[in-house]
Phi, psi and omega in degrees: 000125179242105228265127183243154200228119140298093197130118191253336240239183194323319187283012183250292178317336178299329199274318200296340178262322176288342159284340162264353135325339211256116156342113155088356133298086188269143175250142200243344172175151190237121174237162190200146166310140159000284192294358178243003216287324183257340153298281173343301181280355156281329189277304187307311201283339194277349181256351201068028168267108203327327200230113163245091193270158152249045165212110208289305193312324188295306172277341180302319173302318191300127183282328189275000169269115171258333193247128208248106198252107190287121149240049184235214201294197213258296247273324202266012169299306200266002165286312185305321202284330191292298185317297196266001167274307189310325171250084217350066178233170183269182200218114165268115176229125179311167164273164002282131207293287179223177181265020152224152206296008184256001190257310152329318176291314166304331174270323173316303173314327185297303179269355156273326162326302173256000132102039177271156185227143210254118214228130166273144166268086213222110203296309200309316174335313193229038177267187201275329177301322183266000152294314178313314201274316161344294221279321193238047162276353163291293196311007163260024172060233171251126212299153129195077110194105161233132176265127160250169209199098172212108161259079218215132190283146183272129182285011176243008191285316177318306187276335172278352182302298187269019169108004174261126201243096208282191178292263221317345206239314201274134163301320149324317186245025174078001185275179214117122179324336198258354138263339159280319160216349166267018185265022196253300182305316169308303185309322183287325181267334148322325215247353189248314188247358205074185189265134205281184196261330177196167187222115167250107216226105185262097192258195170248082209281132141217147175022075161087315213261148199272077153304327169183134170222177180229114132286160189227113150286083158291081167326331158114280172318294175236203180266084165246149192230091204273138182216120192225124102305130193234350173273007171194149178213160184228164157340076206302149168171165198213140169212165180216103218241118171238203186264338191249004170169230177158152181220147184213117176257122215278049262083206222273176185247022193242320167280310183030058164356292192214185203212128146210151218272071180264133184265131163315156208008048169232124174003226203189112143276129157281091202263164162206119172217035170294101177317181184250046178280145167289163198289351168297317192311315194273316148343295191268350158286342155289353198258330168304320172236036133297324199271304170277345164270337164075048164310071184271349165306270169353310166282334173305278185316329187281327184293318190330304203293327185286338180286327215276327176271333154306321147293337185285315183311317170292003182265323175315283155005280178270017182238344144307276145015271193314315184291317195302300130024266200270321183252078161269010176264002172266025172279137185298000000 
């Protein structure tokens, strides 16, 4: 994989030391806006990455770059992801791969066209911890209740109070709690139960934006109540509760630390069988060698699953939509 990086800002600098780990990642250039332009060539000297640029045309054109790693705000995924499938390259895109489920589709198309392989970067999907709890959700008998719970107060929440309004906070650029963390909780329960009978999202609105909420996933057998927040925080846990036991997951859904396991009338076990690599890591060694093994099953089932969290987001979407609506008179 010969890896071009979209992106100056946290979720890159987080990724750039765990890609020169990984076998068979050559990095190939860091682009970035103008005005970051001296981050960039900094991030380039410190990484050995040849080229640091604000001109998308430039790399897109470069023959030895096949793969596009998006990491720039929610609202700039599907031009750019549009942009580098049309010109053949394959698209590694943070989440939320975009903000509407039609822009997802418009890429899927670009890219079974040209026979592209098109990925979302979405961590919990391939740590060890959510293979375990996959693997032993028969032993909690019949699932009815599961909760995630990821609340964390934001260190831009304060400055959006008073009126600076960074990409995470603006409605404009995709920001909100229900694509910044709680779509770490959708992706988890999509990757376990599928996608639900139905969908609801009750938020806490300031100045347009969605701060904190509880979406409700009805499964029909059961229940679930996904809680994403950036204006308060609590306790991170996740549980998943059946007649015959329950898992918990002990930390952030994006991480997911540990695991434990309780059966009726049996102790709490505690599991990890998470390596100790950042939580970045194992993606992208899977996203590598999809690409370089042409895993096309593999990649199929993983677009399946990002279109299946994309619906849930847009029904979330529009029943946010609907709420803002009948109480627009709490919006600041």
């Amino acid at each position: 994989m010969k890896l071009v990086l979209l992106g100056t800002g946290m979720i890159v600098k987080e990724v750039l030391p765990v890609l020169k780990d990984i076998d068979g990642i050559e990095l190939e250039a860091i682009l970035s806006t103008p005005r970051s332009l001296d981050t960039a060539r900094e991030l380039a000297s410190t990484y050995a990455i040849p080229q640091a640029t604000s001109d998308y045309d430039e790399v897109l054109i470069n023959p030895a770059v096949d793969t596009i790693y998006i990491g720039l705000p929610n609202h700039l995924h599907y031009d750019y992801a549009k942009k580098a499938l049309s010109a053949g390259k394959h698209v590694i895109c943070e989440k939320p791969f975009t903000l509407r489920l039609a822009e997802l589709e418009d890429l899927i198309t670009i890219a079974e066209q040209r026979g592209l392989f098109l990925l979302e970067a979405i961590t919990n999907q391939y740590l060890e911890n959510f293979t375990y709890i996959k693997d032993n959700l028969d032993q909690l008998g019949d699932i009815k209740i599961v909760n995630c719970q990821y609340a964390q107060y934001s260190s831009r929440y304060d400055a959006f109070k008073r009126g600076d309004i960074a990409p995470a906070f603006d409605p404009a650029q995709g920001g909100g709690a229900l694509r910044d963390l709680n779509i770490y909780n959708i992706h988890l329960l999509v990757g376990l139960f599928g996608q639900p009978k139905r969908v609801d999202y009750l938020p806490n609105m300031e100045r347009g934006v969605d701060t904190s909420g509880i979406l409700m996933m009805d499964y029909g057998r059961f229940k679930a109540v996904c809680i994403g927040a950036k204006d308060c925080s609590a306790e991170i846990r996740s549980s998943i509760q059946g007649n015959q036991g329950s898992i918990a997951v002990l930390g952030a859904t994006n991480t997911m630390p540990q695991v434990s396991l309780t059966l009726n009338g049996q102790e709490p076990v505690i599991i990890n069988h998470n390596s100790d690599n950042h939580r970045m890591y194992a993606e992208f060694v899977a996203f590598e060698q999809i690409l370089s093994q042409n895993q096309k099953a593999k990649a199929k089932a993983a677009l399946e699953h990002s279109l299946s969290v994309m619906a849930v987001l847009e029904a979330a979407l529009e029943s946010m939509e609907k709420t803002a609506v009948g109480e627009g008179s709490n919006n600041d």
